[in-house]
N, C-alpha and C positions, 0 to 999 in steps of 0.2 A: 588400383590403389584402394586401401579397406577403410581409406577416410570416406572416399565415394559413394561407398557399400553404405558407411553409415550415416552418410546426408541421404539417399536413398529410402533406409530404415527410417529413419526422421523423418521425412516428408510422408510417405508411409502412415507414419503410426499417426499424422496430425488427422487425417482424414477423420478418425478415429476418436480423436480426443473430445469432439460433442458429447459423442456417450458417453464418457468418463466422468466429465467432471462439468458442472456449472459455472458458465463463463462469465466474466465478470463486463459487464457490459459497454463497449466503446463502440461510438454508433457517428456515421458522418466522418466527416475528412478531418484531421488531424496532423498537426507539426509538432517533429521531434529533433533536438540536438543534443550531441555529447562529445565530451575531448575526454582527452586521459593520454594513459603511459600505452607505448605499440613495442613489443620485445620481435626485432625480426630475426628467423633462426640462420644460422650460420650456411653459407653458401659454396658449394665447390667450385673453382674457375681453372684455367689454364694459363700458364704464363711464361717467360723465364726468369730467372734466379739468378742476378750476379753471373749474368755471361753463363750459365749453364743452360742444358739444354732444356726443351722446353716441358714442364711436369706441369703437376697437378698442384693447385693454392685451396684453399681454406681460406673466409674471409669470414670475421665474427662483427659483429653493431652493437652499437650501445643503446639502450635503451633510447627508444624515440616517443617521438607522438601522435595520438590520431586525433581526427577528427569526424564526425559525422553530421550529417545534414539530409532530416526521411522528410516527404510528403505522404502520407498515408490516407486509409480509411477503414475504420471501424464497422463492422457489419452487423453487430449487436447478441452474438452468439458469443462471443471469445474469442472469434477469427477477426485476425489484424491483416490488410495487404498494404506495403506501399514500396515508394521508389526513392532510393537512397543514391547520396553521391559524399565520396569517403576521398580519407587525404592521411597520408601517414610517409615519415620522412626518420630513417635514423643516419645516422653517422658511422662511419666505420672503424672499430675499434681494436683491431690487429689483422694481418694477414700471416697468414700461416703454411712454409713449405707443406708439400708433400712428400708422395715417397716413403709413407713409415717416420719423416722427420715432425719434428713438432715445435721445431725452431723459428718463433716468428720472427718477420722481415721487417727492417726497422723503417721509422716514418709512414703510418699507416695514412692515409686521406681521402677524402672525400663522403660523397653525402650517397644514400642511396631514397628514392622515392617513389610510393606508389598511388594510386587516383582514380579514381572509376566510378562506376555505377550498378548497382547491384538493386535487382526486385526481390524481397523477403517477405516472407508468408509468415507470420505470427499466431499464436496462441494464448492465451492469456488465461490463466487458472483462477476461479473466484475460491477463496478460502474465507469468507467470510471476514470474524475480528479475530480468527487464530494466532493472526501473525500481524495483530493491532493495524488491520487495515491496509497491511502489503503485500502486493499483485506478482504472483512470481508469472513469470514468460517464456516462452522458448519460441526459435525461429530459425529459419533454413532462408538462402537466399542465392540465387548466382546472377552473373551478372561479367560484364567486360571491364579488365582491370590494364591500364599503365603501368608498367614498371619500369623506371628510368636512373641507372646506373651518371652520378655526376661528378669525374675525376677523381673513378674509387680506383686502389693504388696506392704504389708506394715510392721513392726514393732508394735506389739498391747503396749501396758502398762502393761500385764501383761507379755511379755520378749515372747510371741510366735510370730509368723510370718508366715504371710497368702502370700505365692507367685505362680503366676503364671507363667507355661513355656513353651516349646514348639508350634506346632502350625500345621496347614494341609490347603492344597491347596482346592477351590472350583470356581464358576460359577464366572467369571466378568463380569462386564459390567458398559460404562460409555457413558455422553456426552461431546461433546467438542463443544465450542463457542471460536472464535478466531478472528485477524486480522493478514495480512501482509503484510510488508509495504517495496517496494522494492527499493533495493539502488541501482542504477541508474548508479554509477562507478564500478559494479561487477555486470555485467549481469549473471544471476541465481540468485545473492542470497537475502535474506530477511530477516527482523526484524519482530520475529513474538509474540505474546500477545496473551495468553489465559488465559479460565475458563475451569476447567475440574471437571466435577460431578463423582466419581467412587465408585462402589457397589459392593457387593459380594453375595454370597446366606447363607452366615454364616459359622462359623465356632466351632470347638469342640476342647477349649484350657484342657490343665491336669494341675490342682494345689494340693497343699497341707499346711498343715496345722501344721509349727514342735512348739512344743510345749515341754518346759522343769520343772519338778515337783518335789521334792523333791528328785532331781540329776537325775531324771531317764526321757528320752528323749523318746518323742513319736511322732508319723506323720499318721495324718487322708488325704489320698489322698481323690481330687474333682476331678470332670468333669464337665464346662459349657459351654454353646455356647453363643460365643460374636459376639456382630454384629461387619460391617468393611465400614461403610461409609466416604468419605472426600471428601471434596471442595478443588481444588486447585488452584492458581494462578500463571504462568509461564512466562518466557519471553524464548527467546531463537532466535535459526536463524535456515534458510531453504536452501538447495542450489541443486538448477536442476542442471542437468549437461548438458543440453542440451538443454537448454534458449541460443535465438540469441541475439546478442547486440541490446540493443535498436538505431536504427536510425534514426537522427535527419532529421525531415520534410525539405525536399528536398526545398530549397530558388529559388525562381521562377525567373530565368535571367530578369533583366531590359529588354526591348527590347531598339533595338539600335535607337539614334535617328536618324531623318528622317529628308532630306534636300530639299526645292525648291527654287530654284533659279529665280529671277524675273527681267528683265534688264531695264533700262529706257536710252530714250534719254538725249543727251548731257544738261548736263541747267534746265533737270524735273523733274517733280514730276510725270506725265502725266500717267495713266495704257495705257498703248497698248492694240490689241484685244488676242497678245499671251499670256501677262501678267495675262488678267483676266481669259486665259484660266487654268494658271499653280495655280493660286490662289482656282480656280475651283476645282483642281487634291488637292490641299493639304488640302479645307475644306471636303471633298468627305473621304480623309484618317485618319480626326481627329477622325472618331468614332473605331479604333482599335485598345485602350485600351490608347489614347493619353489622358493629363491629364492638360497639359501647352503648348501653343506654343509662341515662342520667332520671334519676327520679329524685325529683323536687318537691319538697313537702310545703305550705304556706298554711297563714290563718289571716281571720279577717283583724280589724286592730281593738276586739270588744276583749277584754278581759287583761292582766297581767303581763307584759310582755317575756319576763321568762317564763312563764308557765306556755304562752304561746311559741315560745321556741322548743321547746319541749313536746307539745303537744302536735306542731310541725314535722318535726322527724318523727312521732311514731305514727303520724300517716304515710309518709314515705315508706318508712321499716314496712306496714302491712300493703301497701304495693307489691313493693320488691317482694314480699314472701310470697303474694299469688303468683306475680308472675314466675317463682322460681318452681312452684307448686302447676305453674301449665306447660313446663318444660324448657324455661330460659335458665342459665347456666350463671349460678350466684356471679361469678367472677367476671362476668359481663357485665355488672348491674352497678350504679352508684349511687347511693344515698344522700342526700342533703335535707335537712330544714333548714330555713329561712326566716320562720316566727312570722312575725306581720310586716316584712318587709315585701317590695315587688307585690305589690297587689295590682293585680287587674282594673279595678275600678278603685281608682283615688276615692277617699273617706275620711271622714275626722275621727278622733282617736275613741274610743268607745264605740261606734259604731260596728253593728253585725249587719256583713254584707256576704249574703251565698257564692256569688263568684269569685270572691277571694279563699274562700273556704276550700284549697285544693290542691291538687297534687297533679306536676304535670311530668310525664312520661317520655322524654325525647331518645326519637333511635337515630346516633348517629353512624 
């Protein structure tokens, strides 16, 4: 069969997938469940027809449902192992001569179901925030499946009834194609979305045939094997038990700002030689990691208060010009006077006090 070939290829290539790709890490033992819609594919049987002889039937389902129920464990690589036990049930949706005919038989019934347990080997692909955080999956799995045929059948026109019952366990095996997508205020668990392929190696259901005739009831037992193929579609959730809280990216401290102090004489605006030396020390520190520096001009409260604000900013202005003059970059630089406001050392009005007399330099 070249579905086999390619659960083979699959299991194969998982070996493989370490070196590929960076695994998104699930570590420790884990529970999974998921239901959804199970499509089971249409099945050949044997029968008879309205007192005819005994041919080949066509049996189609309607859409059913599955469910799932893993125990697992995470190994911390991207490789998932666990043990799963599965339930899927459709209904029978017409039965269909054979023979080249395509006449289906009226009053279709019954249920069909199947049940098992299956070990799956998983993968799990880290992509990073590509896909805003969602874990795509892939997974192989066999395992011993149930399939049990429950008064499937029909009702002929001519008052017999063809049903089938019972049913017997064989070989399974499936693929699994997934994502999951993890919620962020419950560390461990997940929102997860799958496709699941699942197969069997066949099975040998017992039917018959009751049939009633001029009062007198008879019954021709059959024996055929039906296939047990379905596609399913799932949702469901995942939960490690041993998933750490995600921890938000650690905010990197401001650093603190940084002050130089520059003094001028009484009346100026003048740099001194100490002045250009401090001006020196604070373009020397703008390159670690400073992004703005603020230069503040002040006076002390002896003289005219606008003349003192005046005379404020053009200590500042000649700051800022050495410093642009030692290689800091105008557009970095901000100017302010202040006049006699924010003095260092409180003073009464007229008074000349040298530590007010200044300019201070902060690199933020």
């Amino acid at each position: 069969m070249n579905f086999k070939k390619t659960l083979l290829a699959a299991a194969a290539a998982m070996v493989a997938l370490p070196m590929l790709a960076q695994a998104q890490s699930v570590s420790g033992p884990y529970v999974a469940a998921g239901v959804g819609a199970n499509w089971l594919q249409s099945s050949d049987l044997k029968g008879q027809v309205n007192n005819a002889a005994e041919t080949k039937l066509s049996t189609d389902f309607e859409v059913g449902y599955v469910g799932v129920l893993s125990l697992g464990w995470g190994f911390g690589n991207g490789l998932r192992a666990e043990i799963e036990g599965n339930y899927r049930s459709n209904d029978t949706s017409a039965v269909k001569a054979g023979g080249g005919s395509t006449a289906t038989v009226a009053n279709p019934s019954g249920t069909v179901v199947s049940y098992g347990t299956m070990a799956n080997v998983l993968y799990d692909f880290n992509l990073g925030s590509s896909l805003g955080g969602i874990v795509p999956y892939i997974g192989v799995g066999v395992g011993y499946i149930w399939h049990d045929y429950q008064d499937v059948g029909v009702t002929q026109v001519d008052g017999s009834k063809l049903v089938y019952n019972g049913g017997n366990g064989s070989f399974g095996y499936q693929a699994i194609v997934g994502a999951a997508l993890p919620i962020e205020s419950v560390p461990g668990l997940a929102l997860t979305a799958e496709y699941r392929f699942m197969g069997t190696t066949g099975h040998d259901i017992n039917g018959s045939v009751n049939r009633t005739s001029g009062g007198i009831s008879s019954q021709k037992n059959l024996s055929t094997d039906v296939d047990n193929f379905n596609s399913s579609l799932l949702i469901g959730l995942r939960y490690a038990f041993n998933a750490a809280p995600v921890v938000a990216a650690a905010v990197a401290p401001m650093a603190a700002a940084k002050t130089f102090l520059v003094f001028f004489d009484w009346s100026k605006a003048d740099l001194t030689d100490r002045a250009r030396q401090i001006i020196g020390e604070a373009a020397s520190a703008r390159g670690q990691g400073v992004t703005r520096i603020e230069v503040n001009g002040f006076t002390d409260r002896s003289g005219p208060s606008d003349y003192n604000m005046g005379l404020s900013q053009r200590r500042a202005n000649a700051v800022a010009a050495e410093l642009v003059r030692r290689g800091v970059p105008r557009n970095e630089i901000v100017t302010r006077g202040f006049g006699e406001e924010n003095n260092l050392v409180p003073t009464a009005d007229g008074v000349r006090e040298p530590q007010n007399r200044r300019v201070e330099i902060i690199l933020k």
